[in-house]
N, C-alpha and C positions, 0 to 999 in steps of 0.2 A: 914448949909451945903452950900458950893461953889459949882461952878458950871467950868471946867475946859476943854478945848482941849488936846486929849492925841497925839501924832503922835511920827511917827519910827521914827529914823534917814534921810530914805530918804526923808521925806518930806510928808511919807503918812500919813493919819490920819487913826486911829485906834478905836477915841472914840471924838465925837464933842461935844456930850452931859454928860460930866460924873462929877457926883458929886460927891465928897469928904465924905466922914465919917469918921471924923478923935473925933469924943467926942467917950466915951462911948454908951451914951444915942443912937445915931445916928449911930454906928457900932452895937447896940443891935438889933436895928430896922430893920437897910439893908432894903433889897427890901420885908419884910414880908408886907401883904396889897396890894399890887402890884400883874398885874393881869396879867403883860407879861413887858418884855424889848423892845423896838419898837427898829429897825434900827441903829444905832450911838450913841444909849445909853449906861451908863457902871455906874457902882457903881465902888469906888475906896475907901477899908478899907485898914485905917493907922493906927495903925499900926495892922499888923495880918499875922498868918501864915499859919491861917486857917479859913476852912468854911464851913456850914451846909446850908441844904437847907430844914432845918424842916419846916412844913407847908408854904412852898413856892408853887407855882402852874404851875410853868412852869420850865424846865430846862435851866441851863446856862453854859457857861464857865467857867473857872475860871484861871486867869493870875495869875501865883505869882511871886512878884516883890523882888529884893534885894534893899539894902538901895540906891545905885545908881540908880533905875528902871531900872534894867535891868532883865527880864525874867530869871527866875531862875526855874520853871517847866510850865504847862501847862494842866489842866483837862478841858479836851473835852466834852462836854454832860452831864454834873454834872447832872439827875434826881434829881425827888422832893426826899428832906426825905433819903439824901445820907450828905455824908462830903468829904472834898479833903485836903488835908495839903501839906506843901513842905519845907525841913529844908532848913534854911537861908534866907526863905521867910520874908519881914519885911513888904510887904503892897501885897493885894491880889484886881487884877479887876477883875470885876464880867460884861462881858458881852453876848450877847444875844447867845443865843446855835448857835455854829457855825462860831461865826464873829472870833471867831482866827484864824481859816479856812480861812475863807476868805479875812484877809487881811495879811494871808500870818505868822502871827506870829511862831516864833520860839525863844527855849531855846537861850539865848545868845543876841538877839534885846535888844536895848535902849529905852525904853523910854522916848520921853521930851514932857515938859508941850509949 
């Protein structure tokens, strides 16, 4: 798994630390074992439209991306032992409860790498 800088279009950054899981093996895994998301962290599954947060421990966001990264929905506060999905979704971030709040994310934003 890579390790990649997410940011908007204008320039901000939305995710500095975010790793890729793009195998099976490594989208099976996600952040299970992991004990919280710190700050500018993000998990980033490719491809997926969806996401569970079975025996997870902590609550997260969840960005879902169309083939361009471009924000195609947004679940706020995903709880442990909850799911979220989004049709037309092709890759889903996964960051800390709250940061899509806070950097402002919205339906329609760009993603680049």
């Amino acid at each position: 798994m890579e390790g990649v800088t997410l940011k908007r279009e204008n320039g901000d950054i939305v995710c500095d630390s975010c790793v890729v899981a793009d195998s099976p093996v490594s989208r099976m895994k996600g952040l299970l074992g992991r004990s919280e998301l710190r700050p500018g962290e993000g998990l980033l599954l490719r491809p997926a439209s969806s996401i569970h947060t079975c025996f997870m421990r902590f609550p997260i966001d969840a960005v879902f991306l169309d083939r361009d990264w471009r924000v195609v929905g947004i679940s706020d506060d995903v709880q442990p032992w909850r799911a979220a999905s989004r049709r037309g979704a092709k890759a889903v971030l996964e960051l800390p409860a709250g940061a899509s709040s806070l950097h402002g994310l919205e339906v329609g934003d760009l993603l680049l790498v």
